[in-house]
Backbone of each chain as ProteinMPNN parsed JSONL, in Angstrom:
{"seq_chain_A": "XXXXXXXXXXXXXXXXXXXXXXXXXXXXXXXXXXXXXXXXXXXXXXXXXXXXXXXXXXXXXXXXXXXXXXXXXXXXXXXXXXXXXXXXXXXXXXXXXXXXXXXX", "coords_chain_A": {"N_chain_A": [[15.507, 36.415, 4.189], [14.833, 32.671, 4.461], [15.757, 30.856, 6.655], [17.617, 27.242, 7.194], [16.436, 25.492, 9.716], [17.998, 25.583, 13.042], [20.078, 23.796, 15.516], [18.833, 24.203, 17.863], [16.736, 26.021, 17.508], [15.203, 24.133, 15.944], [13.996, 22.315, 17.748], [12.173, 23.915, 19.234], [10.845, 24.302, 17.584], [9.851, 22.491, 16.315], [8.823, 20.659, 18.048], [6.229, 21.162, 19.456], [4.646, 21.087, 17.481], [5.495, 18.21, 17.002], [3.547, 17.157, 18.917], [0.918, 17.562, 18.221], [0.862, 15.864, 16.287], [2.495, 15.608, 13.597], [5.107, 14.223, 12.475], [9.199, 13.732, 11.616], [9.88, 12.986, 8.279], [11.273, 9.712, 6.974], [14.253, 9.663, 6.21], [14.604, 12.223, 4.849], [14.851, 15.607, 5.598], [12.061, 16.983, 6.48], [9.23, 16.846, 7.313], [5.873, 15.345, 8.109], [1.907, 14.902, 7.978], [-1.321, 13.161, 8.488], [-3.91, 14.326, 7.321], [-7.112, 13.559, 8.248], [-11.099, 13.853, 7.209], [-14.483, 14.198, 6.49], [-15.671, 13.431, 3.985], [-14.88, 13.753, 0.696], [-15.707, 16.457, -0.091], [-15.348, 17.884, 2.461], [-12.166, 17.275, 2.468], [-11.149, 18.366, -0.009], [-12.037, 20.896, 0.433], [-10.661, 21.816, 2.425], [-7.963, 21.351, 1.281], [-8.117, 23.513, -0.346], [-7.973, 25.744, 1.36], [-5.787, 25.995, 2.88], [-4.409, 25.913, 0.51], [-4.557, 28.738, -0.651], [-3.004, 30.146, 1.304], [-0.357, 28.807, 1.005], [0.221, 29.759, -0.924], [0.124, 32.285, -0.744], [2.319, 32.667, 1.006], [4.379, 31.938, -0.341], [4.99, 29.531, -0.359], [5.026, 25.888, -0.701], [3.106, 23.136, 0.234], [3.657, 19.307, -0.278], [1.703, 17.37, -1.484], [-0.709, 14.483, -0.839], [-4.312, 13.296, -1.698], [-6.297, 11.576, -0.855], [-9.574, 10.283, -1.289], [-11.261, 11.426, 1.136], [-9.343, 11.697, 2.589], [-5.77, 13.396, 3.464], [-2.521, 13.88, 2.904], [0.444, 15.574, 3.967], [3.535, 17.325, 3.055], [5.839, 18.373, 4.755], [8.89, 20.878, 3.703], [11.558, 23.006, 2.907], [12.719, 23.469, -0.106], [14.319, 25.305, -0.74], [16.382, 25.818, 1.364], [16.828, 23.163, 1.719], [15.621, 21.636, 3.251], [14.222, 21.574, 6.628], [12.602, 24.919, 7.625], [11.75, 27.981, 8.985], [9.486, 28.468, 8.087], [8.466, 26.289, 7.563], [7.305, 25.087, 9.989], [5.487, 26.996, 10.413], [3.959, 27.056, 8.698], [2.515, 24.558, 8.91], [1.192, 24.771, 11.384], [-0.501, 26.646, 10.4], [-1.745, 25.041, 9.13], [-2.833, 23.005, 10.942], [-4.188, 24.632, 12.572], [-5.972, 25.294, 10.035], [-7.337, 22.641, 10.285], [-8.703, 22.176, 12.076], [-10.535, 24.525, 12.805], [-12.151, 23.566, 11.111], [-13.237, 20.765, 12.132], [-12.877, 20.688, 14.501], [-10.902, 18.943, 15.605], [-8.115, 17.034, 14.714]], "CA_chain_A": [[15.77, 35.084, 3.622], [14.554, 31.538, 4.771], [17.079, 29.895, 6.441], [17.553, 26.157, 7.685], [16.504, 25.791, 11.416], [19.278, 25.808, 13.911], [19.357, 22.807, 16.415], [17.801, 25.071, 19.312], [15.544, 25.867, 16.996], [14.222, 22.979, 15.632], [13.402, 21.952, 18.615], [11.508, 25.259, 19.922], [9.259, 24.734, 16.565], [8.902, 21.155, 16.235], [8.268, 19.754, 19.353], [4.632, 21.735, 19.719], [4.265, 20.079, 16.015], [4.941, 16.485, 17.211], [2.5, 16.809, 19.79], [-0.451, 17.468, 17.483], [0.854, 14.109, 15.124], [3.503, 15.896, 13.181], [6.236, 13.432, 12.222], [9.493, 13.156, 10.86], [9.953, 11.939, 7.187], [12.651, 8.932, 7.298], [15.317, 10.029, 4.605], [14.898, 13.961, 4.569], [14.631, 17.032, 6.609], [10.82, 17.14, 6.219], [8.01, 16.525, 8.587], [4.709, 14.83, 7.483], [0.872, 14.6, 9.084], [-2.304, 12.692, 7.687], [-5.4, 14.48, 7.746], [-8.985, 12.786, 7.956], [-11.986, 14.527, 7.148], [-15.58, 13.246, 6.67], [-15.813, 13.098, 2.915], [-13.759, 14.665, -0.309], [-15.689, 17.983, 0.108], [-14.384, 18.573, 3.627], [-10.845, 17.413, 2.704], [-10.595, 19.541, -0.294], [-11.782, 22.259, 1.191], [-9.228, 22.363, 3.499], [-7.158, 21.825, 0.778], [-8.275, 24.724, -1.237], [-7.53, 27.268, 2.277], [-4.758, 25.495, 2.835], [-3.427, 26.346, -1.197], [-4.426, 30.289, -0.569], [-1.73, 30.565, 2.166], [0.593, 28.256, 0.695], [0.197, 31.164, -2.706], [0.494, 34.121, -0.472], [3.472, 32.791, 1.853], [5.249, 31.296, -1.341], [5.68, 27.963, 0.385], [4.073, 24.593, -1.138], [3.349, 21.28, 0.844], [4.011, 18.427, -1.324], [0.463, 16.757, -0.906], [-1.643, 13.469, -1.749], [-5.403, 13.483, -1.544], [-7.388, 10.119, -1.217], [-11.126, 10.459, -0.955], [-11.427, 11.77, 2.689], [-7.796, 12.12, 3.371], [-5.011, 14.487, 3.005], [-1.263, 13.627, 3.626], [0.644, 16.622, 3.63], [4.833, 16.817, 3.95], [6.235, 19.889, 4.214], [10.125, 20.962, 3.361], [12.012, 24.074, 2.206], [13.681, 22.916, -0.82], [15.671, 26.562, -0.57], [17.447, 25.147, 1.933], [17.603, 21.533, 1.612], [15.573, 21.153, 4.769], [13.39, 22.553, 7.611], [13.305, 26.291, 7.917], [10.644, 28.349, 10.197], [8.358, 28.595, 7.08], [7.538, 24.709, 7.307], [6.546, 25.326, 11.059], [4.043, 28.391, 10.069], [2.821, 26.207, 7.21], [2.238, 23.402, 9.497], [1.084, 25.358, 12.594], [-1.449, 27.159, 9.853], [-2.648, 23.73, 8.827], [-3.746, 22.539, 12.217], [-5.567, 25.742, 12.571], [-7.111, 25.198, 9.899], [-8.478, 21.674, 10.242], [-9.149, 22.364, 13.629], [-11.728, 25.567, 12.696], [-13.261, 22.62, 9.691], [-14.297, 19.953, 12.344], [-12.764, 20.992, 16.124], [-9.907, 18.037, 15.607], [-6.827, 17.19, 13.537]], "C_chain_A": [[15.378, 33.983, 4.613], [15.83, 30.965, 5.324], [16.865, 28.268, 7.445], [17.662, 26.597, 9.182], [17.519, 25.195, 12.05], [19.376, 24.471, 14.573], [18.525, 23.134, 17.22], [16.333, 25.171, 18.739], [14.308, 25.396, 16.265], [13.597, 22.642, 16.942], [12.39, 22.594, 19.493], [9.793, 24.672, 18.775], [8.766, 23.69, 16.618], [8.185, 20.665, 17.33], [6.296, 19.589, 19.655], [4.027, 21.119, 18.462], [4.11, 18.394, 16.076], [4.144, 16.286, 18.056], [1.24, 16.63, 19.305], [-0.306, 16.274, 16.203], [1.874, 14.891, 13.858], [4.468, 14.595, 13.11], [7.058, 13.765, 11.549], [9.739, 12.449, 9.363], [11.447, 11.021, 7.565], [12.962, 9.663, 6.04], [15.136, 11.47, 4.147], [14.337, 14.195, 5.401], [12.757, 17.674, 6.371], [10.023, 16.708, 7.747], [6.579, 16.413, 7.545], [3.171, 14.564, 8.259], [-0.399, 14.098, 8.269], [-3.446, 13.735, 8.333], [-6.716, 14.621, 7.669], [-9.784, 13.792, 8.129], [-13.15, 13.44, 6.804], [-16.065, 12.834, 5.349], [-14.473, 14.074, 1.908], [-14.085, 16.276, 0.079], [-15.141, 18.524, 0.922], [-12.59, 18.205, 2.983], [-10.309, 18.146, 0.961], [-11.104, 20.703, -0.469], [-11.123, 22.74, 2.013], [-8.173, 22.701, 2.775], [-7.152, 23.48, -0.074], [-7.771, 26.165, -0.379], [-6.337, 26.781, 2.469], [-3.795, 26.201, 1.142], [-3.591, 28.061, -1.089], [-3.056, 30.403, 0.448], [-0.673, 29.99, 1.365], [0.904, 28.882, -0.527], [0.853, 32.013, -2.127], [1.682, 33.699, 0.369], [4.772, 32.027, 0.654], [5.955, 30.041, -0.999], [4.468, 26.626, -0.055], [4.145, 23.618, -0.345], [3.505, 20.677, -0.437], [2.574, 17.584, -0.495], [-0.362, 15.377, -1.771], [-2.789, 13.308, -1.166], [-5.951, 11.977, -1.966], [-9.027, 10.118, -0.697], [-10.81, 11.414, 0.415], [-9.789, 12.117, 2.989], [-6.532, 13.073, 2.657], [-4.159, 13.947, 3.454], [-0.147, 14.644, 3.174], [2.269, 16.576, 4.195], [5.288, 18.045, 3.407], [8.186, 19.999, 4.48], [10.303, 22.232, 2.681], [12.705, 23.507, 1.463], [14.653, 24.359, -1.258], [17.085, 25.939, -0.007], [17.693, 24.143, 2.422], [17.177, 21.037, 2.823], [14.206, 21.876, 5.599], [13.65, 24.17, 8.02], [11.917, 26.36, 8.671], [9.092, 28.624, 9.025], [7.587, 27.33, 6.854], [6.415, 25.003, 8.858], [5.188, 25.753, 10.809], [3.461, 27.908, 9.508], [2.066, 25.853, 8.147], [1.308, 23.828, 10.805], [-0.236, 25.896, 12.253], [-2.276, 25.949, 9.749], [-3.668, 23.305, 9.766], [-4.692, 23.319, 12.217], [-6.569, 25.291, 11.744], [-8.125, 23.925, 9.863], [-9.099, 21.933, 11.61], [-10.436, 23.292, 13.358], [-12.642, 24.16, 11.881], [-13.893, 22.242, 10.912], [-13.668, 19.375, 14.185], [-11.706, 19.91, 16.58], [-9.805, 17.678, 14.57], [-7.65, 15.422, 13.372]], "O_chain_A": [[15.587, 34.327, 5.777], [16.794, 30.647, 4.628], [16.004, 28.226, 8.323], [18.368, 27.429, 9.752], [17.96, 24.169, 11.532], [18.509, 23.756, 14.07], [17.489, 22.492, 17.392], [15.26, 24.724, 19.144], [13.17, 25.808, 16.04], [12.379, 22.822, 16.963], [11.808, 21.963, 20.375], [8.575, 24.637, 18.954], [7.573, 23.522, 16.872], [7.002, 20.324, 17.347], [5.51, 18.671, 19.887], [2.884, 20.665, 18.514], [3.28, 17.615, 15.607], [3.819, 15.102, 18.155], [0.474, 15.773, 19.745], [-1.183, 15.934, 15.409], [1.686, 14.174, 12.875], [4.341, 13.922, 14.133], [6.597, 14.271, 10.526], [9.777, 11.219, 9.389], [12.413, 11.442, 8.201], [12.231, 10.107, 5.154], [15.558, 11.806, 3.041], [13.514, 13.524, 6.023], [12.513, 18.851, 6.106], [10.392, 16.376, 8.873], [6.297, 17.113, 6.572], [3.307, 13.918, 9.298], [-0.537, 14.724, 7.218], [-3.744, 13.874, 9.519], [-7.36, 15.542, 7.167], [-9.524, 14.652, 8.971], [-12.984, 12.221, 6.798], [-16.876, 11.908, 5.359], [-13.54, 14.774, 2.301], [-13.259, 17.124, 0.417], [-14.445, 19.51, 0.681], [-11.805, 19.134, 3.171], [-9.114, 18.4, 0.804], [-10.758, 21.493, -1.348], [-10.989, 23.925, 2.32], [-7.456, 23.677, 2.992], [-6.23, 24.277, -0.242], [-7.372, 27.219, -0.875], [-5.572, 27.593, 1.945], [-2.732, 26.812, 1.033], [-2.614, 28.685, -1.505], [-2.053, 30.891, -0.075], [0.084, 30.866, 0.946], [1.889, 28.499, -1.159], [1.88, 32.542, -2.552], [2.326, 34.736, 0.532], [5.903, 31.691, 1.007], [7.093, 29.649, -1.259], [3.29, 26.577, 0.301], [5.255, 23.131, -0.136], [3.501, 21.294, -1.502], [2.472, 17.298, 0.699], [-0.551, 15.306, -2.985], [-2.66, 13.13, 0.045], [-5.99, 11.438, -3.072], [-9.332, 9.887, 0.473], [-9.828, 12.151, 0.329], [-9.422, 12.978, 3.788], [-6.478, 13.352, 1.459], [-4.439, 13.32, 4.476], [0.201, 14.568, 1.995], [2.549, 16.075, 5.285], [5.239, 18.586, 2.302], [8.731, 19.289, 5.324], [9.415, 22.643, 1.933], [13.562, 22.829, 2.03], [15.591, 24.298, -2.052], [18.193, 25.689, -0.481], [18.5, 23.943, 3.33], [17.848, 20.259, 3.502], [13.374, 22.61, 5.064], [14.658, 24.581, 8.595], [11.162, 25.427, 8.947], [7.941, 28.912, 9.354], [6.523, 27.186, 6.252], [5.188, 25.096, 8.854], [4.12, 25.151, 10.927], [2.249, 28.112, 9.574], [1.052, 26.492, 8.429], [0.613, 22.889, 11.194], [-1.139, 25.879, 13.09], [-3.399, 25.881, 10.25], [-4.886, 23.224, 9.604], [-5.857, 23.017, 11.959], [-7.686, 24.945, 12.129], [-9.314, 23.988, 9.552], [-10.29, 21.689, 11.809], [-11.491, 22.772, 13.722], [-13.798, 23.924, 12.231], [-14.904, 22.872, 11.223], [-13.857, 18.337, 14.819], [-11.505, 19.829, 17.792], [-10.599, 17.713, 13.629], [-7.237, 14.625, 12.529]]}, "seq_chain_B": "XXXXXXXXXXXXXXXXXXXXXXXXXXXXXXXXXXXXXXXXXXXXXXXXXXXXXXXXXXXXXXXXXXXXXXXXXXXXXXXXXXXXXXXXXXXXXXXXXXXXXXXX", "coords_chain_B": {"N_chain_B": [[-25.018, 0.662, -12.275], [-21.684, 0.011, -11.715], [-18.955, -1.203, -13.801], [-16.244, -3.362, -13.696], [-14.114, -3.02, -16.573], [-14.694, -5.34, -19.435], [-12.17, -7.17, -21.534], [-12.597, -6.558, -24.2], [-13.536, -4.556, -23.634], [-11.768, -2.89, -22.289], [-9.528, -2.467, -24.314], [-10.382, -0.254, -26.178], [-11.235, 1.341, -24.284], [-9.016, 2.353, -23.244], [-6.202, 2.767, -25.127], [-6.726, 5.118, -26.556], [-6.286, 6.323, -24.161], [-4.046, 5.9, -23.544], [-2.518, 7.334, -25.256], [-2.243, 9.228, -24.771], [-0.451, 9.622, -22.772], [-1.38, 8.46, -20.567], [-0.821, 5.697, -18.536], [-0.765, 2.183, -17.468], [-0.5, 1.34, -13.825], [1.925, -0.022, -11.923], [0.901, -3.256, -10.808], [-1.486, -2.456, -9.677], [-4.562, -2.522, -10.802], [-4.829, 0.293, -12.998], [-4.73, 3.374, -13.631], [-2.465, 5.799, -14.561], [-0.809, 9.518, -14.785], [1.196, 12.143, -15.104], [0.696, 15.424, -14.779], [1.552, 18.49, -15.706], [2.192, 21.951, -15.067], [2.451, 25.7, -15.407], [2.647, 27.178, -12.445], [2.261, 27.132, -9.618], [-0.631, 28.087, -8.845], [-1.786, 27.467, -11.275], [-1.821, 24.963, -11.451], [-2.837, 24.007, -9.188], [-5.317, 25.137, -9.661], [-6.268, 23.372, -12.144], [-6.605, 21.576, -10.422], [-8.727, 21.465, -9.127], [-10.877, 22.106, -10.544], [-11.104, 19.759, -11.5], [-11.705, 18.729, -8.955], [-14.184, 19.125, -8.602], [-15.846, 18.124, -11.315], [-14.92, 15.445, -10.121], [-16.671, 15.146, -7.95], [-19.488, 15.366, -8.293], [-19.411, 13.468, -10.06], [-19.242, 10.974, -8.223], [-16.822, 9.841, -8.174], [-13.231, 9.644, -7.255], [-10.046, 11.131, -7.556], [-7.063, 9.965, -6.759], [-4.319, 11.698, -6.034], [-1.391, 13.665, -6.34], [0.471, 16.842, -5.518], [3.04, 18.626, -6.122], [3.82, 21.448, -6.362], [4.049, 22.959, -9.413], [3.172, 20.383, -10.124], [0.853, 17.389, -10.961], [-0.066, 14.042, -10.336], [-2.056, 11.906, -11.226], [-3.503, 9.413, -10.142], [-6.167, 6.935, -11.732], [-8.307, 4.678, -10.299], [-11.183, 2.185, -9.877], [-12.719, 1.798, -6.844], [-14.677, 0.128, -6.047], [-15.381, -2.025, -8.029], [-12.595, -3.367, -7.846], [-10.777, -2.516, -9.83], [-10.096, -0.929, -13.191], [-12.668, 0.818, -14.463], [-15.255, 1.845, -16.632], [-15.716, 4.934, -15.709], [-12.897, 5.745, -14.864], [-12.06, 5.606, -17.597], [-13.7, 7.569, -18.179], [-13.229, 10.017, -16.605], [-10.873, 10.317, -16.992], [-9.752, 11.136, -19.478], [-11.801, 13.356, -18.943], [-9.52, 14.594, -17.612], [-8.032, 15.658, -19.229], [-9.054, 17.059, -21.104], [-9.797, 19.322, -18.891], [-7.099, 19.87, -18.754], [-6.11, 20.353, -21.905], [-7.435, 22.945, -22.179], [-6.395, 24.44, -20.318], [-3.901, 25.397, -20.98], [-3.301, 24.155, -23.802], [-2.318, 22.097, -24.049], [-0.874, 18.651, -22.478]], "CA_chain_B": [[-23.794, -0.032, -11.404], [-20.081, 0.583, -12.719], [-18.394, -2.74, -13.935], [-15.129, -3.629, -14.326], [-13.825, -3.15, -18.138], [-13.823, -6.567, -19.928], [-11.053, -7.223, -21.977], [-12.243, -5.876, -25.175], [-13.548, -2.651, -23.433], [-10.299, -2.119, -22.012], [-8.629, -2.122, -25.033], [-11.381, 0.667, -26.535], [-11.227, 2.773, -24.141], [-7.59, 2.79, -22.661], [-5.452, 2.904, -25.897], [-6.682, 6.724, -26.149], [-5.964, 7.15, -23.521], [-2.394, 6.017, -23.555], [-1.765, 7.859, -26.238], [-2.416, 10.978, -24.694], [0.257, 10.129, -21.886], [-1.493, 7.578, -19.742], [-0.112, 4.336, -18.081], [-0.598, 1.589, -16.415], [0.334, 1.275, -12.641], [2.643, -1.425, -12.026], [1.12, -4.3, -9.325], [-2.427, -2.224, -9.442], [-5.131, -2.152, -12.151], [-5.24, 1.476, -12.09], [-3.506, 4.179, -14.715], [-1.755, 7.47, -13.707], [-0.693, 10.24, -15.412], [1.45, 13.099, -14.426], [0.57, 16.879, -15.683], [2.46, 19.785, -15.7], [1.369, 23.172, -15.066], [3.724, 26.636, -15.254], [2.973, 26.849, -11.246], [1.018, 26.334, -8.217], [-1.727, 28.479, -8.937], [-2.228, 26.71, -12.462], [-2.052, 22.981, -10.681], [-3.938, 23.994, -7.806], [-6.875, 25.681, -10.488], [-6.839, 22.415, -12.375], [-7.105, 20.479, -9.17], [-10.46, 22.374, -8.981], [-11.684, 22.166, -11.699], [-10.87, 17.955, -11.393], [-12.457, 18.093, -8.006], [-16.213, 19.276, -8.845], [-16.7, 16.688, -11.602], [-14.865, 14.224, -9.352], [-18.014, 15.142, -6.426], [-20.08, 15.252, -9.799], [-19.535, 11.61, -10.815], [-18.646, 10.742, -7.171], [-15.659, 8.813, -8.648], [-12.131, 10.778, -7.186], [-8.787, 10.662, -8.051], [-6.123, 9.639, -6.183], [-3.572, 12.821, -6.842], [-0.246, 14.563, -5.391], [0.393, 18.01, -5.863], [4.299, 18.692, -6.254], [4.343, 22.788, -7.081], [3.645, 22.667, -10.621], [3.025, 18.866, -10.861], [-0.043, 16.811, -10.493], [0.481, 13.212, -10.497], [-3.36, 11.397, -10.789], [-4.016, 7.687, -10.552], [-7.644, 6.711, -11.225], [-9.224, 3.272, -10.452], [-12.324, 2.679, -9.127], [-12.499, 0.807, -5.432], [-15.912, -0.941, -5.575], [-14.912, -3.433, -9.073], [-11.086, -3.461, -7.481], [-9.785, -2.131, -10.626], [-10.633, -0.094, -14.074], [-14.049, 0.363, -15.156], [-15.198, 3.469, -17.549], [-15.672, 5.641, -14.875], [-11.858, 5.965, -14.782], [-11.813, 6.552, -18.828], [-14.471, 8.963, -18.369], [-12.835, 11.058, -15.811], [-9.29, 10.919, -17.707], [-10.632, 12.325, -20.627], [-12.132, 15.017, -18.799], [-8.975, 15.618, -17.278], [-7.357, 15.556, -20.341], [-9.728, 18.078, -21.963], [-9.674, 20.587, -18.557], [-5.181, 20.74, -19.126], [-6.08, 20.824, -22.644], [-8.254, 24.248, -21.899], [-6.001, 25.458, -20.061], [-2.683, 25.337, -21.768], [-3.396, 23.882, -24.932], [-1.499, 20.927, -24.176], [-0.799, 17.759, -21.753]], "C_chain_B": [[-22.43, 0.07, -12.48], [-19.737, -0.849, -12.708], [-17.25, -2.255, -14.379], [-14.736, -3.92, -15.57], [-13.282, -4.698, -18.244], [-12.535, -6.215, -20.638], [-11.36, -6.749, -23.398], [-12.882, -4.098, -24.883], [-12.653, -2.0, -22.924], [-9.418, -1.72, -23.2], [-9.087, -0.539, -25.866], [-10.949, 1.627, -25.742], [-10.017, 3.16, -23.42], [-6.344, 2.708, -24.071], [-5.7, 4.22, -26.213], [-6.098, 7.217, -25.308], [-4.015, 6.714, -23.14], [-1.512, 6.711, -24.675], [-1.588, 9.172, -26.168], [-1.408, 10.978, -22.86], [-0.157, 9.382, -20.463], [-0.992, 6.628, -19.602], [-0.663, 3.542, -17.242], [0.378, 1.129, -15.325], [0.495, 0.032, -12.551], [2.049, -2.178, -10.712], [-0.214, -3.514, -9.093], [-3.407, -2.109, -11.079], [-5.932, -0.633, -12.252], [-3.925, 2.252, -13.755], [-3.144, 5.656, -14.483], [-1.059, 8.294, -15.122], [-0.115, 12.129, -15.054], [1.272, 14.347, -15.5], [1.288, 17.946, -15.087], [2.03, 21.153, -15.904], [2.766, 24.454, -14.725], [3.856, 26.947, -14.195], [2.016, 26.855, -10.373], [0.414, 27.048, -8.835], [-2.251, 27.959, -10.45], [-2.414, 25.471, -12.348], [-3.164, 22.846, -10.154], [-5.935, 24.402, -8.526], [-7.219, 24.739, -11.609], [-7.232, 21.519, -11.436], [-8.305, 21.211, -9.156], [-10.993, 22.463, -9.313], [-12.208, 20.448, -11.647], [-12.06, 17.673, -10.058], [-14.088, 18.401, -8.075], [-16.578, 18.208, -9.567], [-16.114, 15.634, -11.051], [-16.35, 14.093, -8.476], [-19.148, 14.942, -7.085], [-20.982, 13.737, -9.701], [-19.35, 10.626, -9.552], [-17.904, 9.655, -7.45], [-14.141, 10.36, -8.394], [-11.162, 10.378, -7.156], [-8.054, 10.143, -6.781], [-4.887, 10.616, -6.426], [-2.872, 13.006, -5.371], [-0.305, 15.618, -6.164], [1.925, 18.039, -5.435], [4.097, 20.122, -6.871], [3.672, 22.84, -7.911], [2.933, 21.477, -11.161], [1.775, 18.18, -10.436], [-0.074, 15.671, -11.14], [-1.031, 12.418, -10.08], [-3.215, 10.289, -11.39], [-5.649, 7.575, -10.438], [-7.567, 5.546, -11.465], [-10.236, 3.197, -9.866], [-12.475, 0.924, -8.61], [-13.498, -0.018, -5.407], [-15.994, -1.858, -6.828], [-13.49, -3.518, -8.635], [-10.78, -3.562, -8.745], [-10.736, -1.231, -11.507], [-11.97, -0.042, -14.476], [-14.134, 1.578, -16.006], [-15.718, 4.505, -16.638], [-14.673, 5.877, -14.883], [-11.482, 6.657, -16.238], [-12.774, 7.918, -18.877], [-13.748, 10.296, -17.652], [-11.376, 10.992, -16.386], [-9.456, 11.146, -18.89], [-11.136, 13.369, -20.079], [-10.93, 15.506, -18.256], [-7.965, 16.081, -18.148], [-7.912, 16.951, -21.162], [-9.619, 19.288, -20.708], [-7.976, 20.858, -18.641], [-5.551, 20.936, -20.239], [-6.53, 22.564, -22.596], [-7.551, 24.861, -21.816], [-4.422, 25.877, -20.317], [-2.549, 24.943, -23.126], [-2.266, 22.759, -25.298], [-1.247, 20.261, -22.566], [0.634, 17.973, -21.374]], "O_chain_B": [[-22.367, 0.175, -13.705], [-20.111, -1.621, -11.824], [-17.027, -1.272, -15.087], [-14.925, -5.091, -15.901], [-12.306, -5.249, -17.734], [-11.909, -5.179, -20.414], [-10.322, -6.465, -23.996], [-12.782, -3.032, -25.491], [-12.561, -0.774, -22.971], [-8.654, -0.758, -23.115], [-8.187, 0.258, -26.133], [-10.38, 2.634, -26.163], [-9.97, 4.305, -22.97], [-5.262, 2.502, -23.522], [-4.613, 4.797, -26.173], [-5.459, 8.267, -25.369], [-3.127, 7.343, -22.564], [-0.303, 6.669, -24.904], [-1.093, 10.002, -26.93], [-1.522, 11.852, -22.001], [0.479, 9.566, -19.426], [-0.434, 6.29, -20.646], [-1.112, 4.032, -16.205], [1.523, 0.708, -15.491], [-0.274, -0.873, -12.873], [2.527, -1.88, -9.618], [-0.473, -3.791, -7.922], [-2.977, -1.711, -12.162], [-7.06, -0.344, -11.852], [-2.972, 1.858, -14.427], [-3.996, 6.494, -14.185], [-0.86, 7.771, -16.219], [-0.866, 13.078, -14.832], [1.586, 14.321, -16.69], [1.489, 18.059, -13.878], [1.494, 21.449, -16.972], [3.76, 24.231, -14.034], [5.037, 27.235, -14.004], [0.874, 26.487, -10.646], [0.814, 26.868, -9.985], [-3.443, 28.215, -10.616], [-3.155, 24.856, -13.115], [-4.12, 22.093, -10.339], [-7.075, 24.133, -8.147], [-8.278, 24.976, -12.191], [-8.155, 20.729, -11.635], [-7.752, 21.075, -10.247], [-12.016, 22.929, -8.811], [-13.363, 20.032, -11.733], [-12.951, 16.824, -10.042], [-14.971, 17.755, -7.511], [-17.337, 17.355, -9.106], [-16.678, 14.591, -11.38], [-16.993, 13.046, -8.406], [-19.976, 14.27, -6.47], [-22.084, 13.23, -9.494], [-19.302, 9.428, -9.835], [-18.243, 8.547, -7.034], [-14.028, 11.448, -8.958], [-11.027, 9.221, -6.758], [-8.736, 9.949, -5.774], [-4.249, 10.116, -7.352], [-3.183, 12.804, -4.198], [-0.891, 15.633, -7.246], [2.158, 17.475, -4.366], [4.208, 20.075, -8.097], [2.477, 22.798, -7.618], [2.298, 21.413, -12.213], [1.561, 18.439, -9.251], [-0.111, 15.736, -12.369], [-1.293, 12.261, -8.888], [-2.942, 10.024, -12.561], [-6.318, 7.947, -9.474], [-7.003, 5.087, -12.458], [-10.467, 4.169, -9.146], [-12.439, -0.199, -9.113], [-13.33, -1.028, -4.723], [-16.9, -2.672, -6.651], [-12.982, -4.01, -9.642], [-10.445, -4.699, -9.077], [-11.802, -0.787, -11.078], [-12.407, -1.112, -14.899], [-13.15, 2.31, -16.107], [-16.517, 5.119, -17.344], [-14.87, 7.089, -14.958], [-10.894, 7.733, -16.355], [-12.575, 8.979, -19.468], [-13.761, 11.418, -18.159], [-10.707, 11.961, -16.026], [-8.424, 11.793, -19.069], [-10.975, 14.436, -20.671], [-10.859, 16.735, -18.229], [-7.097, 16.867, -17.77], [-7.156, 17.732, -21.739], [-9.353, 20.385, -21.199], [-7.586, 22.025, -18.591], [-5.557, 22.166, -20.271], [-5.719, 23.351, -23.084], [-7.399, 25.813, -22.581], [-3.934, 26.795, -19.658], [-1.58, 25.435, -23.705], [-1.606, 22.571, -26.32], [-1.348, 20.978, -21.57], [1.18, 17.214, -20.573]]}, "name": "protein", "num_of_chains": 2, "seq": "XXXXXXXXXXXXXXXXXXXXXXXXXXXXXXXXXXXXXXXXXXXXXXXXXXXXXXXXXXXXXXXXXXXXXXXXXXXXXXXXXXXXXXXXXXXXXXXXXXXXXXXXXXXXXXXXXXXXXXXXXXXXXXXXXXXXXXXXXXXXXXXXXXXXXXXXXXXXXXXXXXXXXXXXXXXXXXXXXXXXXXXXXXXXXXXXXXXXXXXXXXXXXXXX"}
């Protein structure tokens, strides 16, 4: 089972998350990150590898797509919050914009 | 060149489309339209379908992805507001949920 992260362990997962531009949502247990690409094709193709994991690990971002950009906020609504499955999301994400175009 | 809908081509070609569940956005000239899909992999495979003839017509939505939900505003940025480029592409996305559910 998923469960809400601990204090210790919020701080183990996030921290390495706010360094790469991770934030915070004000007003819920979420965390949120914009990310630019060079036209729609690159940014939804990210989204599209991005949506295979987020199938096979049964975990959705909540996402909005504007030409070139992606803004992506991730939350366990299991448990009303941050669990270690937003991390992994989020941790996957970077990866993968990082392989697209070598920075977030 | 795309023009901004006068006032009797707005009424032409956006009363269809409010009848099929469109709106205008409040404080933008711009109309949104949320769809409903039984779950991510039925959202995420109309988002996909949306994004080829968006790259197509190079006219692209403005969309969130909520799970099941896909929540698309179109206006188009170079007349700062509606032109038929926006009815064209909400009609098609009207006809790929029709496809694939047999309803909006």
């Amino acid at each position: 089972m998923n469960e809400k992260l601990s204090d210790t362990g919020r701080k183990a997962m996030l921290d390495p998350l706010f360094a790469t531009g991770w934030a915070l949502v004000e007003g819920r247990d979420a965390i949120r990150k914009t990310f630019q690409f060079s036209d729609f094709v690159e940014a939804f193709g990210f989204m599209t590898k991005v949506a295979l994991y987020a199938e096979k690990w049964n975990h959705h971002p909540e996402w909005t797509n504007v030409y070139n950009r992606v803004e992506v906020t991730l939350t366990t609504h299991d448990v009303d919050g941050l669990s270690s499955l937003d991390a992994k999301l989020a941790r996957k994400l970077d990866a993968l914009c990082e392989a697209m175009h070598g920075g977030a």
